[in-house]
C-alpha positions as CSV (number, residue, x, y, z in Angstrom):
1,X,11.0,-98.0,-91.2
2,X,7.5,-98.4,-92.4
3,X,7.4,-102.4,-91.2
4,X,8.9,-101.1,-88.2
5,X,5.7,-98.7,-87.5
6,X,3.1,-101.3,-88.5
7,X,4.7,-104.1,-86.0
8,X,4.7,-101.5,-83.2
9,X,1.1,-100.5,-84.3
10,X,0.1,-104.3,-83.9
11,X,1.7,-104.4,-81.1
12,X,0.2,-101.5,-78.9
13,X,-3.5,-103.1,-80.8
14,X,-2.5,-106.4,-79.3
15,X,-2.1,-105.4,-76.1
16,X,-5.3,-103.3,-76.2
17,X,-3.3,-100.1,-75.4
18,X,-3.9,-96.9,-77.1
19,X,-0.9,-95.1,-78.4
20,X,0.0,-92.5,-75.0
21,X,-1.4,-95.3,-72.9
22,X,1.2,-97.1,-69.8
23,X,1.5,-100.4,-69.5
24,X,2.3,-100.9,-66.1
25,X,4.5,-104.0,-64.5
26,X,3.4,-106.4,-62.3
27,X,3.1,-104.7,-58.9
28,X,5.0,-106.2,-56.2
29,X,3.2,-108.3,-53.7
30,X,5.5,-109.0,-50.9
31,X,8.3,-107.7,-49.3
32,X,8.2,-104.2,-48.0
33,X,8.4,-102.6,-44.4
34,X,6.7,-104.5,-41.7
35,X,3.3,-102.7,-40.7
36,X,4.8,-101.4,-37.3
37,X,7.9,-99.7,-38.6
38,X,5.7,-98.2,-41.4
39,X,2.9,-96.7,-38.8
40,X,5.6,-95.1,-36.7
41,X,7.4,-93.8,-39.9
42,X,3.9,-92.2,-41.5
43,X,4.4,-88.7,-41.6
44,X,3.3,-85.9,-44.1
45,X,6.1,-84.3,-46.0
46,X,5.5,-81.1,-48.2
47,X,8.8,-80.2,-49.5
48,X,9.9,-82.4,-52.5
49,X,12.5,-83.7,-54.7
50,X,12.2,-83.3,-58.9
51,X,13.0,-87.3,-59.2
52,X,10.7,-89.4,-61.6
53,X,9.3,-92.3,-60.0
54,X,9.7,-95.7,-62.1
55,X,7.1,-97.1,-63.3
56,X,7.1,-100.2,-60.9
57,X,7.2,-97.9,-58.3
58,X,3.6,-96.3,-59.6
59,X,2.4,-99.9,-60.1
60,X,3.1,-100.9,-56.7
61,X,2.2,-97.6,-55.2
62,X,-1.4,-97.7,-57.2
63,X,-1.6,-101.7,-56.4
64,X,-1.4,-100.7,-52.5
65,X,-4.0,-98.0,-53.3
66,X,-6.8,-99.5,-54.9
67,X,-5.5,-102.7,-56.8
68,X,-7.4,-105.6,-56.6
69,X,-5.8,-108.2,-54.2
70,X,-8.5,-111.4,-55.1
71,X,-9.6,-113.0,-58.1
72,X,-13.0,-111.7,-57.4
73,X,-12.1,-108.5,-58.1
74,X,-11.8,-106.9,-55.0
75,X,-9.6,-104.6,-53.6
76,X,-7.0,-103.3,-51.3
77,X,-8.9,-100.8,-49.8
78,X,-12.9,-102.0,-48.9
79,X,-15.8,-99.9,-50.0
80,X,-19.6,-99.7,-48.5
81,X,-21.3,-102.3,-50.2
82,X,-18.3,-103.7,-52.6
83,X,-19.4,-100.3,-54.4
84,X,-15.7,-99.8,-55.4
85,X,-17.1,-96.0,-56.2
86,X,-13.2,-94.6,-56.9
87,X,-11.2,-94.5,-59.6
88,X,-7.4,-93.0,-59.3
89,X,-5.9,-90.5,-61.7
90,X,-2.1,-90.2,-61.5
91,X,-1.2,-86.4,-62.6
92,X,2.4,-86.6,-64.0
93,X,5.2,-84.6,-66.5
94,X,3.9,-86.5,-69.2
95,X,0.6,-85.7,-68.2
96,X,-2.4,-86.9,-67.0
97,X,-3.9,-90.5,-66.9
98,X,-6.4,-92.7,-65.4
99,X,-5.6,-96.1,-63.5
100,X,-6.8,-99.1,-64.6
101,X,-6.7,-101.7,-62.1
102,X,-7.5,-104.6,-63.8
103,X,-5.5,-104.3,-66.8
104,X,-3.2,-102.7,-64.6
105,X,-3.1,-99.4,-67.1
106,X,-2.7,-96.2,-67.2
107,X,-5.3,-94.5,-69.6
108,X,-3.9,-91.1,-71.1
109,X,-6.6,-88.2,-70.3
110,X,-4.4,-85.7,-71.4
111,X,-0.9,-85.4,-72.2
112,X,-0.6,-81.6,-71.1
113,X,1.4,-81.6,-67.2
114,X,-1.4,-79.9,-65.3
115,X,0.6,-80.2,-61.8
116,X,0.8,-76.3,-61.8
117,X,-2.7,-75.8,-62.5
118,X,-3.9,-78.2,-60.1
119,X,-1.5,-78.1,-57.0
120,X,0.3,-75.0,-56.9
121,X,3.4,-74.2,-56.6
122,X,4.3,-75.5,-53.0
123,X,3.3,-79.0,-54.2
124,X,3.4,-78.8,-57.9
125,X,7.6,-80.1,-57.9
126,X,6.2,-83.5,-56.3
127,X,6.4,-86.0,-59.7
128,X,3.2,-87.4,-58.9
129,X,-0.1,-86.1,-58.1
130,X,-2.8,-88.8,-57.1
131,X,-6.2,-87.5,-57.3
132,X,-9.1,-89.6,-55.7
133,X,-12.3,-89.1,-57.8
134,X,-15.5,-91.0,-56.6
135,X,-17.8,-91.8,-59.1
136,X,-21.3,-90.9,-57.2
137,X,-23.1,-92.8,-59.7
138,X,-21.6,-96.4,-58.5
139,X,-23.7,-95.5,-55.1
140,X,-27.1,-96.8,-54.4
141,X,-28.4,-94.7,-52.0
142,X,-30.9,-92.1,-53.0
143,X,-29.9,-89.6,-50.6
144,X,-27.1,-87.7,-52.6
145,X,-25.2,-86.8,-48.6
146,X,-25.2,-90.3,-47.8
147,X,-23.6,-90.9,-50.8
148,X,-20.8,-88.4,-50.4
149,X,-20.5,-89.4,-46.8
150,X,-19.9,-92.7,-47.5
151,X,-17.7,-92.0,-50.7
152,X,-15.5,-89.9,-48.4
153,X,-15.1,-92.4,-45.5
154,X,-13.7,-95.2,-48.2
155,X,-11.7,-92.4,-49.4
156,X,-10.1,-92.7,-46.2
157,X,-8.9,-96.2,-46.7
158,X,-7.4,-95.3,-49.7
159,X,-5.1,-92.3,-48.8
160,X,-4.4,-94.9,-45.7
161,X,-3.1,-97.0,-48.0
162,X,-0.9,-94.6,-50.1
163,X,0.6,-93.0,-46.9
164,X,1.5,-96.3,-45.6
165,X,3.1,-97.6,-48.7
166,X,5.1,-94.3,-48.8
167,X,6.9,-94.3,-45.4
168,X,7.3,-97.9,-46.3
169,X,9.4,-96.7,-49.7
170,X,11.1,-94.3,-48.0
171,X,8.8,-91.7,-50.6
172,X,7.5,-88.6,-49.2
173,X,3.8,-87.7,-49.6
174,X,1.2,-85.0,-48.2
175,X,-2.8,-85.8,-48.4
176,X,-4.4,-82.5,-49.6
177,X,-8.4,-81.3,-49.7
178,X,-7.3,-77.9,-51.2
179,X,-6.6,-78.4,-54.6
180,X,-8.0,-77.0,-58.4
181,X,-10.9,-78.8,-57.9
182,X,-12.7,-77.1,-61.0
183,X,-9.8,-76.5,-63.5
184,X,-8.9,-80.2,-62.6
185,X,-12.2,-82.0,-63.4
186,X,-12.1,-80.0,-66.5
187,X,-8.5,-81.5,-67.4
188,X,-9.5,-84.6,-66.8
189,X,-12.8,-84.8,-68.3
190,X,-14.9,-85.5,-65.0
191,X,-18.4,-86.2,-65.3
192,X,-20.7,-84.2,-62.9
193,X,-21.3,-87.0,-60.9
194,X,-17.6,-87.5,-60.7
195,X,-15.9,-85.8,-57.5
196,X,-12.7,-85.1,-56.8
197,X,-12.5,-85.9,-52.6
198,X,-8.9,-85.5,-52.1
199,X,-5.2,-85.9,-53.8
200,X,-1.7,-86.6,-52.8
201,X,1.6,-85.3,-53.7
202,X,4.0,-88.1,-53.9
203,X,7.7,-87.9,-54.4
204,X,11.3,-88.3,-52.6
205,X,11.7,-85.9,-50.0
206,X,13.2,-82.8,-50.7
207,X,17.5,-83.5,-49.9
């Protein structure tokens, strides 16, 4: 038993994952609806089913969202000035974690499920909650408005994205500016500088 824990130890060191930490499959690349048939399916759904997501699912949904899709290390989603000001943190039953894109990770933040706290009830039965947190301090402007303004529009890209790649996987989603804002940055350890623009509840639709 004991040789068993240290290999799994060395393991989880090897792969430079902390123990609570997702590794994440390869997100799929191809395939999928064609862009038409996805635009005329785009809706937003609000009533949702208790199912788990798998985790390729998250990595393909996360991937569409803000993975990076060039060995430069850009992404799906453009940002002013290459800022790439967002980070995404994926609210789940196990709790609360932060993507990685280029390990292609989820970080634990928490392993307390906040979706109550943060959603409320009409949305808190969706599986995921995907929070979109700009990180004000990757701007270069000196005008703190421009900054937000601009943070915002690329935000827009992004929940593009993930509402595309949903009527695309059949999954139902709902973009959301009412949220916890305050008892969620506090969950998730937000930095002053770090805002929360917007979130989405993602899950199958409600039967």
């Amino acid at each position: 038993m004991k040789h068993t824990l240290l290999v799994l130890l060395a393991l989880v060191a090897t792969l430079g994952l902390r123990a609570g930490d997702i590794a994440l499959p390869s997100p799929r690349q191809t395939g999928g609806m064609p862009l038409m048939e996805a635009l005329a399916k785009r809706q937003s759904i609000r009533e949702y089913d208790t199912r788990e997501l798998s985790r390729q699912q998250l990595s393909d949904l996360l991937w569409a969202t803000f993975g990076i899709n060039r060995p430069d290390g850009r992404r799906t989603a453009p940002t002013a000035n290459n800022r790439q000001e967002f980070d995404l943190y994926v609210v789940l039953p196990a709790g609360a974690y932060r993507y990685d894109a280029a390990a292609n990770t989820l970080v634990l933040v928490t392993s307390e499920d906040i979706r109550d706290q943060i959603a409320g009830r009409r949305f808190a039965a969706a599986p995921v909650q995907l929070l979109y947190v700009a990180d004000l301090a990757r701007r270069s402007e000196k005008d703190e408005s421009q900054k937000l303004l601009l943070a915002h529009i690329d935000c827009g890209y992004l929940s593009q994205n993930t509402g595309l790649f949903c009527a695309s996987e059949g999954l139902a989603t709902c973009p959301r500016a009412t949220l916890q804002r305050e008892v969620a940055a506090e969950k998730l350890r937000l930095r002053p500088d770090q805002r929360i623009l917007l979130a989405h509840s993602i899950g199958y639709p409600k039967p």
